[in-house]
C-alpha positions as CSV (number, residue, x, y, z in Angstrom):
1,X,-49.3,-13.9,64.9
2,X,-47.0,-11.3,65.9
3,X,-48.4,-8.3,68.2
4,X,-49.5,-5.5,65.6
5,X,-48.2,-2.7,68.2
6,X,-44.8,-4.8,67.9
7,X,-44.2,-4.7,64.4
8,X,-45.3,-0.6,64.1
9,X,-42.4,0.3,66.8
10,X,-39.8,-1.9,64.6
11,X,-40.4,-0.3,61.8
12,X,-40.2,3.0,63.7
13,X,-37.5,2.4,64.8
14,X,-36.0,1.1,60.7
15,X,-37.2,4.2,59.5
16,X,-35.5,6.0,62.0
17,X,-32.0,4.2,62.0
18,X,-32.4,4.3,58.0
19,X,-32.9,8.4,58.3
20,X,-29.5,8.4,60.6
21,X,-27.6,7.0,58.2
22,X,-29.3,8.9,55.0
23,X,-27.9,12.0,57.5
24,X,-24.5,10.6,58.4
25,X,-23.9,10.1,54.3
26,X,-25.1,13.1,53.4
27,X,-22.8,15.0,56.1
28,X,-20.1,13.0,55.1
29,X,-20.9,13.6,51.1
30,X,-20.6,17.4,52.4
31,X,-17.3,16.5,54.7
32,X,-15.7,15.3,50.8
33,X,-16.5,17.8,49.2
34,X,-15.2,20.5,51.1
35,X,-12.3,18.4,51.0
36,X,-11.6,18.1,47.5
37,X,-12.5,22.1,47.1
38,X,-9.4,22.6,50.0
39,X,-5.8,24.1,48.6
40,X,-3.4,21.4,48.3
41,X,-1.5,21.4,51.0
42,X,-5.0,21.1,53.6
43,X,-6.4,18.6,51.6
44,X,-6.5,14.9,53.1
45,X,-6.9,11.7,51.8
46,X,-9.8,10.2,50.5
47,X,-9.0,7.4,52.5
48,X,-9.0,9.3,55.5
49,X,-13.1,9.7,55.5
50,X,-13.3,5.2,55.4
51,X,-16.0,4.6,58.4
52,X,-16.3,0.8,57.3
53,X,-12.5,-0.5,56.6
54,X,-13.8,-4.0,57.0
55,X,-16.7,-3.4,54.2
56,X,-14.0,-1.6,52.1
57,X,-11.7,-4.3,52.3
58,X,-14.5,-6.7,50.7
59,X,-15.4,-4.7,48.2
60,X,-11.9,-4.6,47.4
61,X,-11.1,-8.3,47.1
62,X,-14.2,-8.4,44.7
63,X,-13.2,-5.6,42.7
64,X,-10.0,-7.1,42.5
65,X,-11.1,-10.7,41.7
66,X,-13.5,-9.1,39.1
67,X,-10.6,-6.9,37.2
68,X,-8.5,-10.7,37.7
69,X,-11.0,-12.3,35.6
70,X,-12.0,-9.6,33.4
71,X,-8.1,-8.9,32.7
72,X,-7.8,-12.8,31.9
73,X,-10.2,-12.6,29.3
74,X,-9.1,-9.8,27.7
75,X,-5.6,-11.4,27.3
76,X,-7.1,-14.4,26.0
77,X,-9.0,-12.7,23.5
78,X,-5.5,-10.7,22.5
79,X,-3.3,-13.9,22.3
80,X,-6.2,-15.1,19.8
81,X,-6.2,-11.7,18.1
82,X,-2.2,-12.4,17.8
83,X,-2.4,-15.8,16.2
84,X,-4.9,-15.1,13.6
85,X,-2.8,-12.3,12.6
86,X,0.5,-13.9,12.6
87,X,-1.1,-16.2,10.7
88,X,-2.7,-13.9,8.2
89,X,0.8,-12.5,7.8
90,X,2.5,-15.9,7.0
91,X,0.0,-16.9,4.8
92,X,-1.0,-13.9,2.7
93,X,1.6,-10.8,3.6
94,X,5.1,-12.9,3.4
95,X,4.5,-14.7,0.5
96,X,3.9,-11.2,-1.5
97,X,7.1,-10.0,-3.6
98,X,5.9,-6.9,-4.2
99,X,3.3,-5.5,-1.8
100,X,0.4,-3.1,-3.1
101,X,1.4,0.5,-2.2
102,X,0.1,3.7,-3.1
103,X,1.1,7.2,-4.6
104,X,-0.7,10.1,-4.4
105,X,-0.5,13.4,-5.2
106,X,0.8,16.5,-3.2
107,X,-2.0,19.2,-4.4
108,X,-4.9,17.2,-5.8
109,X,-6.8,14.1,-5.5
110,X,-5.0,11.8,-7.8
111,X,-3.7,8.5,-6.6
112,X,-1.5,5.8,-8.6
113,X,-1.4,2.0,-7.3
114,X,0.8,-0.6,-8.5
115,X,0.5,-4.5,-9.2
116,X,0.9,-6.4,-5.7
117,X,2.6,-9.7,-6.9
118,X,3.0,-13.1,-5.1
119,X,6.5,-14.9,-5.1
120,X,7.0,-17.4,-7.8
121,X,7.5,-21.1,-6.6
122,X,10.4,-23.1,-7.5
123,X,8.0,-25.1,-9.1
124,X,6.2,-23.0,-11.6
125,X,10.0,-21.9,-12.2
126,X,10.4,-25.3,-13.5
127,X,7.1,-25.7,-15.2
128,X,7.9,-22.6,-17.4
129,X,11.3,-23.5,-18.2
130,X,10.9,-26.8,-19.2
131,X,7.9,-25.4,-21.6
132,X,10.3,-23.1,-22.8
133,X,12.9,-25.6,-23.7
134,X,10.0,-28.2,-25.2
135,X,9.2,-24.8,-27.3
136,X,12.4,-24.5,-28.3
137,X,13.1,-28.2,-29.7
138,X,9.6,-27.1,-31.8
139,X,11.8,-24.0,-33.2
140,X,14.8,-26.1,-33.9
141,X,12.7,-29.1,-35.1
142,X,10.5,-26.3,-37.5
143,X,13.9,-25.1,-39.0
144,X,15.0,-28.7,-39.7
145,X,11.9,-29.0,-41.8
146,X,12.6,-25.8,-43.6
147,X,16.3,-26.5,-43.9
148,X,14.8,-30.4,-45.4
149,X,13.7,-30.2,-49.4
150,X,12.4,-33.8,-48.7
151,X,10.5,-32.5,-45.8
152,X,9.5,-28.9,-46.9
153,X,6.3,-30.1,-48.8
154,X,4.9,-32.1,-45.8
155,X,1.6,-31.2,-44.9
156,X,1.9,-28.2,-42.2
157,X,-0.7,-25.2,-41.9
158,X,0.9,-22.2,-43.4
159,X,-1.4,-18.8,-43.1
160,X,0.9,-17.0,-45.2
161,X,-1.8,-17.4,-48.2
162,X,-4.6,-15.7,-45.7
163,X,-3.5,-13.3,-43.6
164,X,-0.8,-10.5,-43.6
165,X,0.3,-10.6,-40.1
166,X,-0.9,-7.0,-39.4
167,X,-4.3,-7.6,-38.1
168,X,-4.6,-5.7,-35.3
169,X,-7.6,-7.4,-33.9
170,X,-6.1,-10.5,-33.8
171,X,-4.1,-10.7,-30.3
172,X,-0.6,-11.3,-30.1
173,X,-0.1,-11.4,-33.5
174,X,3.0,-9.9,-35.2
175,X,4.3,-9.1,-38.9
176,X,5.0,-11.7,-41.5
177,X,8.0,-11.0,-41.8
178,X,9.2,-11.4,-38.4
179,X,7.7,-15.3,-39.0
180,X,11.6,-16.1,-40.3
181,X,13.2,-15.2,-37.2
182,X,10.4,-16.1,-35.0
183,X,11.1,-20.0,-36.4
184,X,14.5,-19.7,-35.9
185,X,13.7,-19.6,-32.4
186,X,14.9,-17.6,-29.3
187,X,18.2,-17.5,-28.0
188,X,18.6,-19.5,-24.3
189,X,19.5,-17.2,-21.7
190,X,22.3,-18.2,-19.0
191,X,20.1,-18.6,-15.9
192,X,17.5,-20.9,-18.4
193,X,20.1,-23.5,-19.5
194,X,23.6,-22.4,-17.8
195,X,26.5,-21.9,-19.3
196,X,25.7,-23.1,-22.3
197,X,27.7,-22.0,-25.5
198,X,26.5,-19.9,-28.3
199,X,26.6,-21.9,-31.7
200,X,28.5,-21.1,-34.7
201,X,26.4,-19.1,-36.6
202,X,23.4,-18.5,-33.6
203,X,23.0,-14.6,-33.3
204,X,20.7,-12.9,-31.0
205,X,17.4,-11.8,-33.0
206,X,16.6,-8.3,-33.0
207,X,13.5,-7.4,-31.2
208,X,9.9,-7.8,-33.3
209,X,8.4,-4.3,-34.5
210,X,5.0,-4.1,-33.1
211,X,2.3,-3.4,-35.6
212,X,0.7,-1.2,-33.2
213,X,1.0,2.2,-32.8
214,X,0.1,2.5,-29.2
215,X,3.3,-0.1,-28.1
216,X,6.0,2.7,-28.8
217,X,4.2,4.6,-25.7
218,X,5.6,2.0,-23.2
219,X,8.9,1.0,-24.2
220,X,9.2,-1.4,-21.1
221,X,6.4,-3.3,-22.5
222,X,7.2,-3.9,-25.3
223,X,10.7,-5.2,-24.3
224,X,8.6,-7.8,-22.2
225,X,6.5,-8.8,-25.5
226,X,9.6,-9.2,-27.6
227,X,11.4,-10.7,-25.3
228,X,8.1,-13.1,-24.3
229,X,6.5,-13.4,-27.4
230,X,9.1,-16.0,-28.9
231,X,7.4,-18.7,-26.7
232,X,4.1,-18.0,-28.0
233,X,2.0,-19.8,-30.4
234,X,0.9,-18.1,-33.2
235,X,-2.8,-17.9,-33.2
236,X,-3.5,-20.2,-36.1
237,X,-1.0,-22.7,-34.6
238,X,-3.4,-23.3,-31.2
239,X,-4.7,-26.5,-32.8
240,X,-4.4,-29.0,-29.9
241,X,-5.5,-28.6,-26.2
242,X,-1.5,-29.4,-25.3
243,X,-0.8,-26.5,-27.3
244,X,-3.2,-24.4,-26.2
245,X,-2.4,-25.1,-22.1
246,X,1.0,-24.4,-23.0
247,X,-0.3,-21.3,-24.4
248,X,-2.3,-20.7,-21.2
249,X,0.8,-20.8,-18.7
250,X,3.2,-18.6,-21.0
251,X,0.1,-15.9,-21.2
252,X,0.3,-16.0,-17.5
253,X,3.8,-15.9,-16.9
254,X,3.8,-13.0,-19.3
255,X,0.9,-11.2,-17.4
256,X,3.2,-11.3,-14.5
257,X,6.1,-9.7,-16.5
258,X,3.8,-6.8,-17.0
259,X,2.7,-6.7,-13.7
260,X,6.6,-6.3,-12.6
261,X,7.5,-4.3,-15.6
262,X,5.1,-1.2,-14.3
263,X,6.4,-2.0,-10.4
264,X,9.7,-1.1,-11.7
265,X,8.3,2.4,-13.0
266,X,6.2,2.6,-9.8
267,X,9.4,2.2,-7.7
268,X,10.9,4.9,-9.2
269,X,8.0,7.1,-8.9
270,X,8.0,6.7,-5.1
271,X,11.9,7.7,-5.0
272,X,11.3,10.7,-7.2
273,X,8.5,11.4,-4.7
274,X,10.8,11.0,-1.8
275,X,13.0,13.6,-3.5
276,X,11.1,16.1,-4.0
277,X,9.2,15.8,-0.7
278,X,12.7,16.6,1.0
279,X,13.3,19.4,-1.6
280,X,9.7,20.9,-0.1
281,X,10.6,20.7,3.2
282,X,13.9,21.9,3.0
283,X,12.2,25.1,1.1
284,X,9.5,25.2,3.8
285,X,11.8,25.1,6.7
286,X,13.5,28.7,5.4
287,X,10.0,29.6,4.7
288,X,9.6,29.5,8.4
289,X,12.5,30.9,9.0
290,X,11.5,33.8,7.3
291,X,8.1,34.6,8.9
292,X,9.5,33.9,12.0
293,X,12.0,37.2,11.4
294,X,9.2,38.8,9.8
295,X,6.9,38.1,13.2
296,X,4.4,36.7,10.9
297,X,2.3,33.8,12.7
298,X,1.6,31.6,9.8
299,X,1.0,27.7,9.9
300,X,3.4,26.6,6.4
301,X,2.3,22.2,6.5
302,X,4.9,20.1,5.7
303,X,4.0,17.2,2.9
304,X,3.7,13.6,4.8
305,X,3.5,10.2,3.4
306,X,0.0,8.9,3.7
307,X,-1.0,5.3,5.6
308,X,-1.7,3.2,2.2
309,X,1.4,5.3,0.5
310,X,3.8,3.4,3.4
311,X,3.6,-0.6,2.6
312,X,4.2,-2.1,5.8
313,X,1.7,0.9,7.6
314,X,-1.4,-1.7,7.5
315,X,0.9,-4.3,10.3
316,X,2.1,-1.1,12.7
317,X,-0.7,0.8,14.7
318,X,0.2,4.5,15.6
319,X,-1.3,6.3,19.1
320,X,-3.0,8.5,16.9
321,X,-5.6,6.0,15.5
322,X,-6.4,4.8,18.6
323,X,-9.3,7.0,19.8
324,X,-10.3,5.3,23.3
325,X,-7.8,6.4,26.0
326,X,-5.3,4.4,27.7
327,X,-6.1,3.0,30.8
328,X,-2.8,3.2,32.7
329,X,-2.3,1.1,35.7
330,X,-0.6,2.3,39.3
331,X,2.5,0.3,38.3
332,X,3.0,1.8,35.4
333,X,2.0,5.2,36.6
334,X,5.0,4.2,39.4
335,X,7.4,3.5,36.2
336,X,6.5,6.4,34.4
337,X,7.0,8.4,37.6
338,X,10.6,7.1,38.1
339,X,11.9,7.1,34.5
340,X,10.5,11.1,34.7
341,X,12.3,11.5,38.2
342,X,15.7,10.2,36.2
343,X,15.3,12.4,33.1
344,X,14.7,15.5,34.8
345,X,17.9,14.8,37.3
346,X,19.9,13.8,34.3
347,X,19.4,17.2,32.4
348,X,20.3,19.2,36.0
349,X,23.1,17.5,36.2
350,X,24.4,18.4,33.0
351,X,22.6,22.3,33.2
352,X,24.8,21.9,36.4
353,X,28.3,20.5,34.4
354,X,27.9,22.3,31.6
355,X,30.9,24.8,31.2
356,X,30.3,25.8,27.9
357,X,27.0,26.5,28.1
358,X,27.8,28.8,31.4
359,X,30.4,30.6,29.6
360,X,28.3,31.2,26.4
361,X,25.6,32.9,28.7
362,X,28.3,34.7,30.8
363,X,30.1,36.0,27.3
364,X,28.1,36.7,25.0
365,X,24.1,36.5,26.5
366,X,23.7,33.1,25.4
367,X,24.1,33.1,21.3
368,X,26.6,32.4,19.3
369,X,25.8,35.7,17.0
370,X,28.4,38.7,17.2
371,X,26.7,42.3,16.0
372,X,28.1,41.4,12.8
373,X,25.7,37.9,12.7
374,X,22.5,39.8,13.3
375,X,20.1,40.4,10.9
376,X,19.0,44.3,10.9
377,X,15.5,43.4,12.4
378,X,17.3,41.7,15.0
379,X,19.3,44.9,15.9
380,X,18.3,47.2,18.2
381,X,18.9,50.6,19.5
382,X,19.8,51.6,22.8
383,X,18.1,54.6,23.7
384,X,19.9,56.9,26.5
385,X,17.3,57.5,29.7
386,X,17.9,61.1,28.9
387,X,17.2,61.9,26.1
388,X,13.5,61.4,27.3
389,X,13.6,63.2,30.3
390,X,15.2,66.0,28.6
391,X,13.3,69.0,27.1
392,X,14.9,69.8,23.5
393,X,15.0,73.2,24.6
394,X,16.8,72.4,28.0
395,X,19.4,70.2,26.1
396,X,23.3,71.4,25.6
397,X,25.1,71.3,22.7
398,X,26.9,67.8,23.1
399,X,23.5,66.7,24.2
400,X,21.6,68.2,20.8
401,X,24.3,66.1,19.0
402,X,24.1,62.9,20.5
403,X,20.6,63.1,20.0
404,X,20.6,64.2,16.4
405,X,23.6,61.5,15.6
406,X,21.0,59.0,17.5
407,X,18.0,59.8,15.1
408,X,19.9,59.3,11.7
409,X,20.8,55.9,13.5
410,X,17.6,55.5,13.8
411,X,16.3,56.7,10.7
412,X,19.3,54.9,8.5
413,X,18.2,51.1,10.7
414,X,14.4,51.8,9.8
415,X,15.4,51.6,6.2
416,X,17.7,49.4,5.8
417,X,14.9,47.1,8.1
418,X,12.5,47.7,5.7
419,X,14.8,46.9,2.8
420,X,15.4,43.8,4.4
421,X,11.4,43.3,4.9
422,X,11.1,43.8,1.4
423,X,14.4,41.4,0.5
424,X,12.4,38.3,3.1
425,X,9.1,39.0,1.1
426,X,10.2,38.5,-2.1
427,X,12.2,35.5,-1.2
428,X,9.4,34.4,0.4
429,X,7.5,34.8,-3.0
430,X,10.2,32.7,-5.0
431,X,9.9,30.0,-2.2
432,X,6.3,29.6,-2.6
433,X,6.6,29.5,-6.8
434,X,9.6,27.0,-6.4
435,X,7.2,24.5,-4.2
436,X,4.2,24.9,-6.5
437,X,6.5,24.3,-10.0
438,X,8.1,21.2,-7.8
439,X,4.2,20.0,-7.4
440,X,3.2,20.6,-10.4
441,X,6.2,18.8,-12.0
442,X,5.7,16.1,-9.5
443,X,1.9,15.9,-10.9
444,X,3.1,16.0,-14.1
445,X,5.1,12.6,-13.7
446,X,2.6,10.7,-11.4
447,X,0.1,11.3,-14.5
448,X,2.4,10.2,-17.1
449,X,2.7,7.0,-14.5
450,X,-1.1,6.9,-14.3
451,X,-1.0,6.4,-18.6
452,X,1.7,4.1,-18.0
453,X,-0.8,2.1,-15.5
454,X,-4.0,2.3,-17.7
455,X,-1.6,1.0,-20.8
456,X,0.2,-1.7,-18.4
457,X,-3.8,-2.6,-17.7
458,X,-4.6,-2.8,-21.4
459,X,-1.8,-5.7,-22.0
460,X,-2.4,-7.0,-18.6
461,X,-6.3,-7.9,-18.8
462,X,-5.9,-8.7,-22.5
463,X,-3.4,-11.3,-22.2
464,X,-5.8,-12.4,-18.6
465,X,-9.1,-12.5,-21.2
466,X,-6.9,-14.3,-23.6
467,X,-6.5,-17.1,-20.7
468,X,-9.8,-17.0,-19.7
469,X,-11.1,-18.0,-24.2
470,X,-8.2,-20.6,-23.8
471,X,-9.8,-22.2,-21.0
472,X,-13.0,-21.8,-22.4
473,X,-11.5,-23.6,-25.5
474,X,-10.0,-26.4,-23.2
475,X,-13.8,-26.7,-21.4
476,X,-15.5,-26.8,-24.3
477,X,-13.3,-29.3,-26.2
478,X,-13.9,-31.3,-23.0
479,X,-17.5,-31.2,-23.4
480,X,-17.6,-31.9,-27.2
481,X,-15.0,-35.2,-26.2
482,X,-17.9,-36.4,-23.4
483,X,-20.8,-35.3,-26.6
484,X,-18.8,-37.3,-28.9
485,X,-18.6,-40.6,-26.5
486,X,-21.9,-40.2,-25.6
487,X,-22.9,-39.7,-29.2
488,X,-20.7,-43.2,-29.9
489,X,-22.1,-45.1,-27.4
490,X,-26.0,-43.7,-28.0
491,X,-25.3,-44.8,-32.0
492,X,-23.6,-48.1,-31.0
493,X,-27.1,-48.5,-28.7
494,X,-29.0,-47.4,-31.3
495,X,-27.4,-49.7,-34.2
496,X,-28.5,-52.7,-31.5
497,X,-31.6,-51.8,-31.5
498,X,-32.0,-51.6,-35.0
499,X,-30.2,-54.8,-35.8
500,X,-32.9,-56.4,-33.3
501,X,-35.6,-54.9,-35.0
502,X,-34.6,-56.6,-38.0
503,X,-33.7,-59.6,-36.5
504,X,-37.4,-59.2,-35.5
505,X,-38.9,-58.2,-38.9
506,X,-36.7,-61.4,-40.9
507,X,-38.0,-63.6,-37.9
508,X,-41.7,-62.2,-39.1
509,X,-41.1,-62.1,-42.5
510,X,-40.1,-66.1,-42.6
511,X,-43.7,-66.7,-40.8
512,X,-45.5,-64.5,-43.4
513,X,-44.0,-66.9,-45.7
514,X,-44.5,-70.1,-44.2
515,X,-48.2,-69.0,-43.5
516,X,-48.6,-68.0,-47.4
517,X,-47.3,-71.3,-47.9
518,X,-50.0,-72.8,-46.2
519,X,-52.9,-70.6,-47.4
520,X,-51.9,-71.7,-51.2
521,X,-51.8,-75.6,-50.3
522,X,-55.1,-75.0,-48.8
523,X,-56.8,-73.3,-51.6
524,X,-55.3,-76.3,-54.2
């Protein structure tokens, strides 16, 4: 064992090396901050107070292999970051034809979205049209028959006998009357079949009144229904499940029309919006004008566009949203630095070449405005040192004048000033009416698009519930086909058993007999 006298004088002596050093940072903790509170120009490095450059330089190559790392990571996570949302872009943003957007008011809460809408493959393209042309060898097959005395007798539903054709809760249903020129069938368009010739005699129909008062609200609409509803079934005609998926992708395809039908109105709601935003700040930029003659410190806003009103604002990040401060590193602190130096040398070299600008302060005091140009609360009147250091009564006559002809000056440019005051209020009055009638008019038309939304909705999610009882149709008629085999085959197992039952009960019957039989020899 070590001598206890031994060990107390080492640790003597730690305490007291370890109470040097506490001392030395402490002075030199001092020695720093007196540096750092020195002017500018006495203030030395911080550098310049190292007393371990060997320590330092470790600490260094750690820091710096730490920041490696850490900065390795963090790219790594980025690049992922970057992939996923490329790949959210390619998957879900490109293939959108119409992107959802926004519209909202300038002076209250209200807000106005339209339909976002996917691209239509080539291949549902050629679903719908070759529907549409199987739909329209029905038409032509249906006026055969009509045209056909022989054939016009044939069995074929007609509802005629039950119905009017003006029940309105019956969906997509449409006057009897319009029955004749809905069997006649539509007219092929050029981008369905070609160039295809019209036929002697084939006349464009005429669009189908709608028996219901609230179509003639949204005339775009309603072109869509007459121009769609031609294809359509009627809804006593859905008899077979091929009908009735037929039905199911025309419903949808006319959904869509909808959808696009009110992104046409929405479209033009955001350009009338862009208009009169510019008419605003064209208003509020004399408005400003104005106060700043009148030396009035007011803030006047200017309308913006807000985030979900821009459709490509969700992809693009502004500084603004980002809250956490940039980190900036020492190199591009050094570009930053440079690009600065440049741009500051650039504009003294031009302060230094620019003649006009020289001449123009030389001239005329640097503005363009001639006495004539200034506004009378820009002008100003020079008052002669004299006539404040003169007494009235120590003044001569030529001096009594000058100063007399010097106050009607006066008097005559603080009236016309305040005429002028009066002329900037009140056009500053009509400024501020003209903005609020432009917002209220612009409120007036994003709620007449609002009805046209809610009415767009009303045909939209009937025709979508009409889809969703189809399918229900097609699921149940599904289920009663597996009910109906299993039903078969439980009766065809059924009628086996039963024939072996009486198989059985013959089989006992001919040994009742044969037993009776017996039992009667027996007793003779």
């Amino acid at each position: 064992a070590e001598d206890p006298e031994v060990l107390a004088c080492a640790m003597n002596q730690r305490k007291s090396l370890l109470m040097e050093v506490e001392a030395l940072r402490k002075r030199l903790r001092t020695v720093v901050d007196q540096n750092d509170a020195c002017p500018q120009l006495e203030k030395l490095d911080r550098s310049e107070f190292c007393v371990d450059f060997e320590e330092r330089a470790v600490i260094a190559a750690k820091t710096k292999e730490q920041c490696d790392i850490l900065r390795a990571q963090i790219e790594h996570e980025n690049l992922t970051r970057r992939m996923i949302r490329d790949r959210i872009i390619k998957e879900f943003w490109d293939p959108m034809r119409t992107k959802g957007c926004e519209i909202h008011s300038l002076m209250s809460s209200l807000s106005v979205s339209n339909y976002p809408e996917r691209r239509t493959s080539d291949q549902e393209k050629a679903v719908i049209r070759k529907l549409q042309i199987m739909r329209r060898i029905e038409f032509l097959d249906a006026e055969h028959v009509e045209s056909t005395p022989q054939l016009r007798e044939d069995a074929m539903l007609r509802c005629d006998p039950f119905t009017t054709g003006r029940e309105e809760y019956i969906v997509n249903w449409w006057p009897s009357g319009d029955k004749e020129q809905e069997t006649a069938g539509p007219k092929p368009t050029e981008e369905e079949v070609g160039e295809e010739k019209t036929k002697d005699g084939g006349e464009e129909k005429q669009p189908k009144a709608s028996p219901r008062g609230d179509d003639r609200q949204c005339s775009s609409a309603d072109t869509i229904v007459h121009h769609s509803q031609q294809f359509l079934y009627g809804p006593f005609e859905l008899l077979t499940n091929a009908r009735r998926r037929y039905q199911t992708i025309i419903l949808q395809s006319l959904a869509a029309e909808y959808r696009a039908s009110f992104n046409t109105l929405f479209t033009a709601c955001q350009k009338d919006k862009k208009d009169v935003m510019h008419q605003i700040n064209e208003k509020i930029t004399r408005m400003r004008g104005i106060l700043r003659e009148l030396e009035i410190d007011e803030e006047v806003p200017e309308p913006e566009l807000d985030d979900a009103e821009e459709v490509d604002a969700v992809l693009n990040v502004q500084d603004k949203e980002i809250k956490a401060e940039k980190w900036i590193s020492p190199e591009e602190k050094k570009i930053q630095a440079e690009a600065a130096a440049k741009e500051e040398e650039r504009q003294r070299e031009l302060r230094e070449n620019d003649a006009g600008q020289r001449a123009l302060m030389q001239m005329m005091g640097g503005t363009l405005k001639t006495k004539k140009d200034l506004t009378p609360l820009e002008i100003t009147l020079e008052r002669e040192p004299w006539m404040d250091q003169v007494d009235p009564e120590e003044m001569t006559d030529l001096q009594r004048l000058a100063m007399k002809e010097f106050e009607e000056k006066e008097k005559a440019l603080a009236e016309e000033q305040d005429k002028y005051r009066k002329q900037l209020d009140a056009e500053l009055k009509k400024l501020r009416t003209e903005v609020q009638e432009v917002m209220q008019q612009f409120e007036a038309t994003l709620k007449g698009l609002q009805h046209q939304r809610f009415m767009h909705d009303t045909k939209f999610f009937c025709q979508e519930l009409y889809c969703v009882r189809l399918q229900l149709a097609l699921m149940q008629s599904v289920e009663d086909n597996r009910m109906l085999k299993q039903l078969g085959e439980d009766l065809l197992e059924a009628g086996a058993k039963v024939q072996a039952a009486e198989a059985r009960v013959e089989s006992f019957q001919k040994e009742v007999h044969a037993a009776s039989i017996k039992q009667d020899e027996r007793i003779r």
